[in-house]
C-alpha positions in Angstrom: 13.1 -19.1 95.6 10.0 -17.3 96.1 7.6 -18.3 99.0 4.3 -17.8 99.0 3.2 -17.6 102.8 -0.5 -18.7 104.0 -2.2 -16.6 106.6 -4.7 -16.8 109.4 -7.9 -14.2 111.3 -7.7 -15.1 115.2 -10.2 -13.1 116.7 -10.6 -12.5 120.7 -14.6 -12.2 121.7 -15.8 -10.3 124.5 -16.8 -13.0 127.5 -20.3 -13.1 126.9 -20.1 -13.2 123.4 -17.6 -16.1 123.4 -20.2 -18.2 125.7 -22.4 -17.5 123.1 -20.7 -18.4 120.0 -19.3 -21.7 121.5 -23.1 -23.0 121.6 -24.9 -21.4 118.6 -21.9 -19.7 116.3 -24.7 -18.6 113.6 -26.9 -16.8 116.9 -28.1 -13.6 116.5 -26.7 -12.3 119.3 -23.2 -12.3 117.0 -24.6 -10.0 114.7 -23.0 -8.9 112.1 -20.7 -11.8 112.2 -21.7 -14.7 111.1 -23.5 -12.8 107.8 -19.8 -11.7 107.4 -19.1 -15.2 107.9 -21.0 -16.8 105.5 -20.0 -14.7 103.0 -16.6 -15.8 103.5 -17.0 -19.4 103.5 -15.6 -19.2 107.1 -16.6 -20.6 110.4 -15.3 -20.0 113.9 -13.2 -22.5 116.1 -12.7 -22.0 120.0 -9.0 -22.4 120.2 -9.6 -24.1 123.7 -12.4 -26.3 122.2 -9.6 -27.8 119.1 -6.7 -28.2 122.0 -9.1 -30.3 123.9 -10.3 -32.1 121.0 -6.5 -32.5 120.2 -6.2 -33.8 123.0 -9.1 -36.5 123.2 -7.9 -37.7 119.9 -4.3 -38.0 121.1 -6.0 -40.1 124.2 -8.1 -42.4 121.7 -5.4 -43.6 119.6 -1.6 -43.0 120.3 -0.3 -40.0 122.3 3.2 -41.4 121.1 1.6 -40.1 117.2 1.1 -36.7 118.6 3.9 -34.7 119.0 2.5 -31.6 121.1 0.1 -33.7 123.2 1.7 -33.0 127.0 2.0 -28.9 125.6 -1.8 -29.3 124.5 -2.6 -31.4 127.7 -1.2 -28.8 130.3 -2.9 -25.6 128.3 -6.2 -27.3 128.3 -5.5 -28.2 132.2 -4.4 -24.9 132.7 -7.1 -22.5 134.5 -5.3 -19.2 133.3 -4.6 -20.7 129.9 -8.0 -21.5 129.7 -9.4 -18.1 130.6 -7.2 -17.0 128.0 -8.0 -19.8 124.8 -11.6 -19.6 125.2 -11.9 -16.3 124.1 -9.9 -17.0 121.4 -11.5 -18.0 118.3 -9.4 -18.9 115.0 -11.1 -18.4 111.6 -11.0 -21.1 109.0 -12.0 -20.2 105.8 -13.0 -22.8 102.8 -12.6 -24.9 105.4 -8.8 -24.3 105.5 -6.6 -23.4 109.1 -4.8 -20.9 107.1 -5.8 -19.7 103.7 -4.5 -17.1 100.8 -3.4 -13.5 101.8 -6.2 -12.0 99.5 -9.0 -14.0 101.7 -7.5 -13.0 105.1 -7.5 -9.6 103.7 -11.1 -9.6 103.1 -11.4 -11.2 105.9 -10.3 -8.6 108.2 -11.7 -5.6 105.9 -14.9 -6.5 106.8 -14.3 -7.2 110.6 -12.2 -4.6 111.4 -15.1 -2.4 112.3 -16.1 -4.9 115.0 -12.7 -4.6 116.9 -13.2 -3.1 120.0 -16.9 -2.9 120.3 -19.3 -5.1 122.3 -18.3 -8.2 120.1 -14.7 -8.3 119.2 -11.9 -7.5 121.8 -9.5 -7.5 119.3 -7.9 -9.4 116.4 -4.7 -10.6 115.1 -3.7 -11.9 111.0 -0.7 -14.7 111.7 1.0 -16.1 108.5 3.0 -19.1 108.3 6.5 -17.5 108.1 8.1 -19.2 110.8 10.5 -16.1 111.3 7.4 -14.3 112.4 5.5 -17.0 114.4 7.1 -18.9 117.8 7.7 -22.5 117.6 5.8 -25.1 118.7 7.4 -26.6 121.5 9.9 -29.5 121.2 7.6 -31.8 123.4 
């Protein structure tokens, strides 16, 4: 049986940048990104901002309905972690979490040039194999 794995851009901003694109994504300051962006239908999401919006959802209805709230909880809480996550931006494109190979691709093509400069720290493509990806924790 063939499987057809899903993949994901996760992209690591520069400090100052990563300030920036958590209050105005589309600002110029970001530029060339969010033309590159657009073009993609994709959008940038703080991975610290969707834990702690995890989170607060989790704390508004059931946390017993979310299996990774104390995991998302502590990483949220979590000064180091958070140092970390808020850097960390993950690319949805068409609106999807993770999307077809061909659009990550294109994706990264066009950022790749970014990596390492005043912007972009560094960036990572993640499919969904799980042989390739840690587990989410138990809890």
């Amino acid at each position: 049986m063939s499987q057809e794995w899903k993949y994901q851009l996760r992209i690591t901003l520069e400090p100052e940048m990563a300030k920036i694109a958590r209050a105005t994504p589309d600002s110029d300051a970001l530029a060339p990104l969010p033309a590159i962006l657009e073009r993609h239908e994709a959008e940038l999401k703080c991975q610290h901002d969707a834990f702690a919006g995890y989170v607060a959802e989790a704390e508004a209805n059931n946390v017993d309905d979310y299996p990774l709230y104390a995991w998302t909880k502590a990483t949220v809480e979590d000064p180091v972690k958070e140092a970390k996550y808020i850097k960390s931006f993950t690319l949805y494109a068409g609106g999807e979490e993770v999307y077809d190979q061909a659009v990550a691709e294109a994706l990264k093509t066009e950022i790749e040039p970014l990596v390492g400069g005043p912007l972009i720290a560094s960036m990572n493509l993640y499919d969904t194999n799980p042989a390739n990806n840690p587990q989410p924790p138990k809890q």
